[in-house]
C-alpha positions in Angstrom: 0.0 0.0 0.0 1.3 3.3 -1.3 2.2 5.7 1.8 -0.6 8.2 1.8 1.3 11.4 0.8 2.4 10.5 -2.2 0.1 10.8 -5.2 0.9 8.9 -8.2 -1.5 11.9 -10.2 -2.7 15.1 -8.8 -5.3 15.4 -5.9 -9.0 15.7 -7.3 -9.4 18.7 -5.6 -7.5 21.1 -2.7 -9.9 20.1 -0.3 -8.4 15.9 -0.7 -4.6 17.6 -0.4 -5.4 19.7 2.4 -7.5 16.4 4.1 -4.6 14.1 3.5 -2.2 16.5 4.9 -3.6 15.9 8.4 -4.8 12.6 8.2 -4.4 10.5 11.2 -6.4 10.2 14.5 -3.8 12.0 16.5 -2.4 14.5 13.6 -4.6 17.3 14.3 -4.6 16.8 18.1 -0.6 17.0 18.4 -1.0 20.3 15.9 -2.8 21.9 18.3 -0.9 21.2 21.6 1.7 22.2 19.8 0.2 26.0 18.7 -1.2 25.7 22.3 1.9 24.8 24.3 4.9 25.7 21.9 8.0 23.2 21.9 6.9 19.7 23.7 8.7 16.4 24.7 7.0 13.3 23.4 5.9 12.0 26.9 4.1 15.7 27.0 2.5 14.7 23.4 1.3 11.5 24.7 -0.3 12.7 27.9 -2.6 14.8 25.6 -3.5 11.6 23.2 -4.3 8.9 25.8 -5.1 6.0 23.7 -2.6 6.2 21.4 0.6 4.1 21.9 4.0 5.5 21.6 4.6 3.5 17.8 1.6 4.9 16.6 2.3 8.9 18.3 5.7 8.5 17.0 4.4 7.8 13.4 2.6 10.1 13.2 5.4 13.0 14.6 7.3 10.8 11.5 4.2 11.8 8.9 4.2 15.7 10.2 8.1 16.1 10.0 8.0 14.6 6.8 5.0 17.0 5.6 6.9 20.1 6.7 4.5 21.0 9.9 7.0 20.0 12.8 10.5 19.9 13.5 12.3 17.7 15.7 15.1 19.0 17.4 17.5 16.3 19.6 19.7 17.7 22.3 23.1 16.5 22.9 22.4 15.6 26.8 22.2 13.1 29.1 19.5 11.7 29.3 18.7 12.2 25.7 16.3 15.5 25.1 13.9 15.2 21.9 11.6 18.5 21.5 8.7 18.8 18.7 7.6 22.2 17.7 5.6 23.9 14.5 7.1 25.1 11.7 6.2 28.4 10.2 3.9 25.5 7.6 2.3 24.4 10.8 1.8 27.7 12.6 -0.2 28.4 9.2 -2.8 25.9 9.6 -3.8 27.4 13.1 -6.3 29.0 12.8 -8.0 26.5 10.5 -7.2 24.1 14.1 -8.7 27.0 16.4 -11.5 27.5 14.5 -12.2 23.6 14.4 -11.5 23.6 17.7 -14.0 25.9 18.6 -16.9 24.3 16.3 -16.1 20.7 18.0 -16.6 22.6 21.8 -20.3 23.9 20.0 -21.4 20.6 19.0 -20.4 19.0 22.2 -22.6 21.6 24.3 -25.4 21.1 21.8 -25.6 17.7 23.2 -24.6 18.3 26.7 -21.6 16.4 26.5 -18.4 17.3 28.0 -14.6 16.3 27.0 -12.9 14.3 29.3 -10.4 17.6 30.0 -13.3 19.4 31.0 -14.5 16.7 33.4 -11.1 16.7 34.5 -10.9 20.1 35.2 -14.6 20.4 37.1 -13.3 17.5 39.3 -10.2 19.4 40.0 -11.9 22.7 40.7 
């Protein structure tokens, strides 16, 4: 199976390129802790995707590198230090994540449902 970035002819339309772009259960999700909380470890990353296992978080970091959105910088230390952070590309799409963001916290209260961060947070409070 082809790796999905690579087209062997042109999208149908911008809409399928942009879509494909952020593909992935965890892509959009590790964009926007990223725009939210800057430069971020991996343990950090998965705290904020519980449910995804470290292969499948680091594959996707692999897919956003690779795409232009993230960079990975490794610091020469002891234990070894691996930060993520956006890319002038990534910071771009944040507003589209923002916006999205906003619209999935609208539908939720039209049901009266809650995320589990908010019931995290009223427990806390």
């Amino acid at each position: 199976m082809p790796k999905r970035r690579n087209y062997d002819a042109a999208p149908a339309c911008t809409m399928e390129a942009a879509l494909n772009l952020i593909n992935g259960r965890w892509k959009g999700v590790i964009l926007f802790h990223l725009l939210h909380d800057g430069p971020t470890r991996f343990n950090a990353l998965q705290r904020h995707c519980p449910g995804c296992t470290p292969r499948l978080l680091t594959k996707q970091l692999r897919e956003l590198e690779e795409d232009g959105f993230i960079t990975r910088t490794v610091y020469p230390v002891v234990p070894p230090k691996v930060e993520y952070a956006l890319t002038e590309e990534g910071r771009s799409i944040g507003p589209i994540l923002l916006t999205l963001c906003e619209w999935g916290r609208g539908w939720l209260n039209r049901r009266g449902m809650k995320t589990l961060a908010d019931n995290w947070e009223q427990g806390k409070a």
